[in-house]
N, C-alpha and C positions, 0 to 999 in steps of 0.2 A: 712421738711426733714433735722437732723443733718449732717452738712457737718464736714467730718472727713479728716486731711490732713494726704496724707498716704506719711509715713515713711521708707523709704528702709531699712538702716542700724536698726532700731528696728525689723522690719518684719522679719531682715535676724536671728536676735538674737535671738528670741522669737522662732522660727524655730530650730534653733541649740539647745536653751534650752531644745525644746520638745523634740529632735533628744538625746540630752544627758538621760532623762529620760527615755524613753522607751528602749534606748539601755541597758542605768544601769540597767534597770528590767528584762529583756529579761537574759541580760550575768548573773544577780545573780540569777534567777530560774535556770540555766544551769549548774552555779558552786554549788551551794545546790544541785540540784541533783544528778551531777558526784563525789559529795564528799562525803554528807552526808546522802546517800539512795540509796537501792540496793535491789537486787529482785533475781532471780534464774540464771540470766544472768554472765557466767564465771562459776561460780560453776562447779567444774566435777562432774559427777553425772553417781551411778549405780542403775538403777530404782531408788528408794524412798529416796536412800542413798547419800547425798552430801558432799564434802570438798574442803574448800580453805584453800588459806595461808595468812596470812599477817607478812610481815619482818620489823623489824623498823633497821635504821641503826645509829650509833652514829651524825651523820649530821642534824638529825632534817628530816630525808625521809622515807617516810612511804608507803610498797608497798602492795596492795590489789590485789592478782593474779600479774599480768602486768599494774595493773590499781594504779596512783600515786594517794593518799589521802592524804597528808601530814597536811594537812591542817585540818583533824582532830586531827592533835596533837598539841598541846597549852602550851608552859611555864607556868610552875609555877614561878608567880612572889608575890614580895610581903612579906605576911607571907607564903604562901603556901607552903607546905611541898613536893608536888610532881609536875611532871608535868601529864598534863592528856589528856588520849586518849578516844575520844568518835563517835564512828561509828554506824550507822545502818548497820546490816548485812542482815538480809530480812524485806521487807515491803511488807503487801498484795498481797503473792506470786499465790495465785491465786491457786496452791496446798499442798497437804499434804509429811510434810519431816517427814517420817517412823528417818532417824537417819540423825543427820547433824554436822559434825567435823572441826572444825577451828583450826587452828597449828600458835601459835605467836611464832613468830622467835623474839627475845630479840639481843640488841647490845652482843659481845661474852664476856663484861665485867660485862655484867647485870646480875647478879644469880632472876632467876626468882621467888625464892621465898620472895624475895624483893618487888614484884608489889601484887596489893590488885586488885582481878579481880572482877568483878559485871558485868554477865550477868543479863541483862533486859526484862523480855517477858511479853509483853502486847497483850489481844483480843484472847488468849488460854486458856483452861477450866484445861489441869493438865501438863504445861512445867516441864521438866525433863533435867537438864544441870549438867554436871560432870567437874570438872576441876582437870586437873595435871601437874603439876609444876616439871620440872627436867634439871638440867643445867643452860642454856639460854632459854628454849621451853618450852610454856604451852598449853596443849592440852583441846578445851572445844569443850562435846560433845553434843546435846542437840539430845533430843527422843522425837517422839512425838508431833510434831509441826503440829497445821492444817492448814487449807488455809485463814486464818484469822491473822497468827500471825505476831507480829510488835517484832521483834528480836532485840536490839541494846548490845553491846559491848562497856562497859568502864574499861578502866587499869589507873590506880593511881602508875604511874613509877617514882621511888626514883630519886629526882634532884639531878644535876650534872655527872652522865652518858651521857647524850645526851646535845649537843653543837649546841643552836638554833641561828642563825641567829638575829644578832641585831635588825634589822628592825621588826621581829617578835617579841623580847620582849620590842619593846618600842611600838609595838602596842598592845599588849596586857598588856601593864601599865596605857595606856589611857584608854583603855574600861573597866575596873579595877576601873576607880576614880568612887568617889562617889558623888553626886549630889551639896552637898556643894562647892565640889572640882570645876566642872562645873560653876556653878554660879559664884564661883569668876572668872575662867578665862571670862565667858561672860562679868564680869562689866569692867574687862580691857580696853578695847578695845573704850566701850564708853567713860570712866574716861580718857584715854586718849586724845580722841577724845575734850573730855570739858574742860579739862587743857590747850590743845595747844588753842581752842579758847578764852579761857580767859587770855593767854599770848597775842594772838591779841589782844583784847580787850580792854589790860589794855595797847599795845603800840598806838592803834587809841587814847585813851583815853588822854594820856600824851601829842598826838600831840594835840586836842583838847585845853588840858589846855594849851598849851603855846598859842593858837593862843586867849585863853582869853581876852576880850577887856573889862573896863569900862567904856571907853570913849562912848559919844554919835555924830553920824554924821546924819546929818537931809536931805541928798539929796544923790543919788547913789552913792556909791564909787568906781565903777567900770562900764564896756560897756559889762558883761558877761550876756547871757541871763539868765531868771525865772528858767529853766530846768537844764542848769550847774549849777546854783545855787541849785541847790536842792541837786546833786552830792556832791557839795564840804561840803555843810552843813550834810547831812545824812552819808555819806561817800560811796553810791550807789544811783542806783536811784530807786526811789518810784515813784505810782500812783501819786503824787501832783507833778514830771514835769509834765503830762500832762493837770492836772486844769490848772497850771499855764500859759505854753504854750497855751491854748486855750485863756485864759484871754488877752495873750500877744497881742496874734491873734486878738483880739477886738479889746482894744486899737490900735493897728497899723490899724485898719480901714478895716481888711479881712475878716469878718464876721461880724454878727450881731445875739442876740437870742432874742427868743421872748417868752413870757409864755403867754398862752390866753385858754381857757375849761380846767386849769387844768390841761394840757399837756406845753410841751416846743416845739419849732422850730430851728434849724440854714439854715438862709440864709450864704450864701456862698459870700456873699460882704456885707458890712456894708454901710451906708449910706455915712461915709466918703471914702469909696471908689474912686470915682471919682477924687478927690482930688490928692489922691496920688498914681493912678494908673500909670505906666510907668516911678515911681521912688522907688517904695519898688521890693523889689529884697526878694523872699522867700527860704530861706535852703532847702535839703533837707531835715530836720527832721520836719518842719512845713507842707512844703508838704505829708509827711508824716500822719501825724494827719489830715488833710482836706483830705485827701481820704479817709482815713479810716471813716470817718462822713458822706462825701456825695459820691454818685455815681458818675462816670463819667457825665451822662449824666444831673444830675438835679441842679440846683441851691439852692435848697431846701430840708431840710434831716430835717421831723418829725419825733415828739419821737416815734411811733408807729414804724415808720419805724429802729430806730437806735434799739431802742429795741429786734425791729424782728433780723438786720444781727448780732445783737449781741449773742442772744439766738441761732442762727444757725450755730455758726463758733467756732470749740472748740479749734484752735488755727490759730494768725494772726501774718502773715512775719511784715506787715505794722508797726507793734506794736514793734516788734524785730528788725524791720530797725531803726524806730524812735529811741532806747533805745540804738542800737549801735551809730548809729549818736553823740547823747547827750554823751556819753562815750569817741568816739573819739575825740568831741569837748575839752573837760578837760583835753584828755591825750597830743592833740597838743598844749594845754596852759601851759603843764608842771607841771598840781595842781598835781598829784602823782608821786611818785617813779619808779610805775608799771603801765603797762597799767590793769585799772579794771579788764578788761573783761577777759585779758589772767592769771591773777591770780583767778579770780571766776571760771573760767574753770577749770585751775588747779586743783584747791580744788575739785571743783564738778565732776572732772573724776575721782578722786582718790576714789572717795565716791560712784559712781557706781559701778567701779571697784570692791572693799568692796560688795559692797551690792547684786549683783549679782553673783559674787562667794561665797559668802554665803550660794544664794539659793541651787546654784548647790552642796557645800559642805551638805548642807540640807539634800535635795534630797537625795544625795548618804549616808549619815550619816542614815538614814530612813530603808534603806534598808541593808546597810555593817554592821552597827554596831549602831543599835536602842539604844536608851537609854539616858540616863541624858545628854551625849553631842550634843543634840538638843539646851539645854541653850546656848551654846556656839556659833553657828549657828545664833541662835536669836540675840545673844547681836550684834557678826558680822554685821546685818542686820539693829541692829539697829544704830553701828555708822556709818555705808554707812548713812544712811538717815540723820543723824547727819553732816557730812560732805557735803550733796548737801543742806541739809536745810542754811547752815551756809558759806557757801560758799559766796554768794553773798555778804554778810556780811565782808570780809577781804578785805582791801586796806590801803595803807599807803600814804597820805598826804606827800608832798615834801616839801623842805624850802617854797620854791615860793605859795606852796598851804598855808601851814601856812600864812602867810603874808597877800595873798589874802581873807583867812578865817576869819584871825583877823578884819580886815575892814570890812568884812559885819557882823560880829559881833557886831560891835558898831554901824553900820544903824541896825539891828534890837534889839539893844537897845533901838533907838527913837522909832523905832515901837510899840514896848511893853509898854513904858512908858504910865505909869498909868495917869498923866494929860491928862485933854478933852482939843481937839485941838478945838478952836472956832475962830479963828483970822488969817486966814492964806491967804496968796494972791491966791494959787493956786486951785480955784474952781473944780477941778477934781483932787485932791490929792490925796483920798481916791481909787477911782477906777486905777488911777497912781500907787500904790505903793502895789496894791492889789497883783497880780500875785508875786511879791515878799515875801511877809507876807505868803503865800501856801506855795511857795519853801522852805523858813525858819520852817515853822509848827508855827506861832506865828500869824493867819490871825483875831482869834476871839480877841485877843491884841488888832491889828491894827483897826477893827469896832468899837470896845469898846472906842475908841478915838472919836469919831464922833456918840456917842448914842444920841440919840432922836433928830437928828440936820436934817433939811432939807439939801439937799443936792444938787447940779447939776448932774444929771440922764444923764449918755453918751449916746447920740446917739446912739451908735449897742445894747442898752439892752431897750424890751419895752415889757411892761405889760399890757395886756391889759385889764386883772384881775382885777387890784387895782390901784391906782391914788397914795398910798401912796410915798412919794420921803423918810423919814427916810433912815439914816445908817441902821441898822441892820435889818429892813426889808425888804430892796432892797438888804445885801449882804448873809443874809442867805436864802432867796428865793434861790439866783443865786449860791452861794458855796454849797447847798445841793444839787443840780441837777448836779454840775459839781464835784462834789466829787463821787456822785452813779453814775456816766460817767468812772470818770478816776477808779474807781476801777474795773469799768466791764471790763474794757479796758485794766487793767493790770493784769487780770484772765484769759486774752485770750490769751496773748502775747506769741509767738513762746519759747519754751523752750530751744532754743539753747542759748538766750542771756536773763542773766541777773540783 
């Protein structure tokens, strides 16, 4: 059974999203109707014979009986020579109009033989429409109408008479553009979006190169754990804190793994255990990581078993405590400017923000005003995601982070260094120095130093597989099992922190 952690604040969103859609659709079949479609209702009528009025007023107000239409009148914008009026006056009235007479009342400045009238009949066998133009008033009369016909009314009225509202002709300039027009405003938005990241990019970058070392140091240069390191070098953290913190976790003697059918094990104390029980003292971001591997109750977490609560958990606090922990260990060492996490946030709210008013501009773009400014909508949507993608990815490096960066840059210089180490006093050097060489991303460097060498095999790692003791057979056994670990591990990790 997929265990799914449920979310309030999304539940409540996704609610509200549905709530704004159905309402958008609901209120615009409401406003099409009452504006743009009409039927025998209002008409005065003598038997078979009906007439209304429509008045337009110099204001951009436009009155059908007592009933306000306005909204079928439209600026002409652009090149457009007029502005234009376009109403349904009957739809599937359901009977026969013997004679039917409409009266346009014109602003009193408008000589009516200025407007180009086109009545519209569709689904009648022989419409019959007169028009006459005197004054301000043009009288259209149409005979002959069955119970089928679809009657609509358009006036092509000379601009500058009528004084529309701003709001209306800068909305009807938008739904006006033309698809290319579209298009570029949609790449805006991302092109922005890519430029401010590669202005980051290129200030991570310049701290980087100052904290460039040539120098070579052959022994730790610092007391920062595998997992901050991984921060200070990446500039966030990655799946390789937690290879390396588990690695850590070995060596300190808290675990032990075992490969035996092809499968792997973690015992939950290592064999040097005993030793230094009642004087290792564990964070809680390592705590963290052992819970998340074994259960409370067992001592021992099979891979069947880790596989399983892996595959069943689509996201884990565990995972997001541990990532915050590591976060705030670097931010109270002072390595950044900012604290990580409150600037990835930053970014990453700004970018939902973005991306979810997008949908909902969508949505309502869908239904208000179809057409080519969907691009626009999309682009929106696509730098929200450009923004949470990229989010985690910002942070700036302090003097003191430089400084400290530069030093582990010249220990993973030795690391890298292409000479084979064959002469060195410290018999566990390799698996020493291991969880570091992850953090760094330089760990096949670090093996490569000790290829084809028999080795001293640590205590918490036992195979029961193979007998071989080789460098690179015993650390890519063990780096490939903790590598497909730490990344399942950090595909599950709570979304809050990054």
């Amino acid at each position: 059974m997929l265990l799914i952690s449920f979310r309030r604040k999304h539940f409540v969103f996704w609610i509200v999203l549905i709530a704004v859609f159905f309402v958008g659709k609901v209120s615009l079949q409401k406003i099409t109707a009452d504006y743009f479609t009409n039927d025998s209702t209002g008409w005065q009528s003598t038997g078979q014979d009906y007439y209304n009025l429509i008045k337009f007023d110099t204001q951009a107000k436009v009155l059908w009986g007592d009933k306000d239409i306005s909204r079928a009148l439209i600026p002409g914008v652009g090149k457009a020579l007029s502005d234009e009026f376009f109403y349904v006056l009957i739809e599937n009235p359901g009977v026969e109009y013997r004679q039917m007479k409409i009266e346009v009342v014109l602003p009193e400045t408008m000589e009516a033989n200025l407007v180009e009238v086109k009545p519209i009949f569709s689904y009648t066998s022989e419409p019959v429409a007169q028009v006459k133009a005197a004054g301000n008033k043009i009288v259209i009369t149409g005979s002959n109408l069955d119970s089928q016909t679809l009657f609509s009314l358009k006036l092509l009225l000379p601009k500058g008479y009528i004084h529309f509202p701003w709001q209306k002709i800068v909305w009807q300039v938008v739904k006006n553009q033309k698809a290319n027009v579209w298009l570029g405003f949609s790449l805006i938005l991302p092109f922005m979006v890519m430029i401010s990241y590669v202005a980051v990019a290129l200030k991570w970058r310049s701290s980087h190169k100052r904290a460039q070392n040539k120098n070579i140091i052959d022994v730790l240069p610092g007391d920062i754990s595998p997992s901050v390191l991984d921060i200070l070098y990446h500039g966030k953290i990655t799946s390789r804190s937690i290879s390396a913190t588990i690695l850590d976790l070995a060596n300190q003697g808290v675990l032990e793994i075992v490969f035996k059918n092809g499968g792997f094990e973690f015992g939950r104390f290592g064999a040097e255990s005993k030793k230094i029980t009642g004087k290792l003292k564990l964070n809680l971001a390592q705590k963290a990581i052992l819970s998340k591997i074994f259960t409370e109750e067992k001592l021992i977490a099979r891979d069947d078993e880790v596989r399983f609560r892996l595959a069943h958990r689509l996201f884990s606090k565990k995972i997001a405590l541990f990532y915050y922990l590591i976060y705030n260990e670097a931010k109270e060492r002072g390595f950044f400017v900012q604290d990580p996490v409150l600037i990835h946030w930053h970014y990453k709210s700004w970018g939902m923000v973005i991306f979810f008013l997008s949908i909902i501009g969508l949505i309502l773009g869908l239904y208000i005003m179809p057409g080519a400014n969907v691009l626009l909508w999309l682009g929106a949507m696509f730098s929200g995601v450009l923004f949470i993608k990229l989010s985690s990815k910002i942070s700036f490096l302090s003097g003191r982070g430089e400084n400290e960066l530069k030093k582990w840059l010249a220990f993973r210089n030795y690391l890298c260094n292409a000479n084979q180490l064959s002469d060195y006093k410290d018999k566990h050097l390799l698996i020493k120095y291991l969880p570091y060489s992850v953090a760094m991303d330089c760990e096949s460097e670090w093996v490569a130093r000790f290829q084809n060498q028999q080795i001293v095999v640590p205590d918490w790692y036992v195979n029961v597989d193979s007998n071989q003791t080789v460098a690179d057979d015993f650390s890519n056994n063990l780096l490939v099992m903790l590598d497909w670990l730490s990344r399942s591990l950090f595909e599950i990790k709570d979304p809050a922190v990054e």
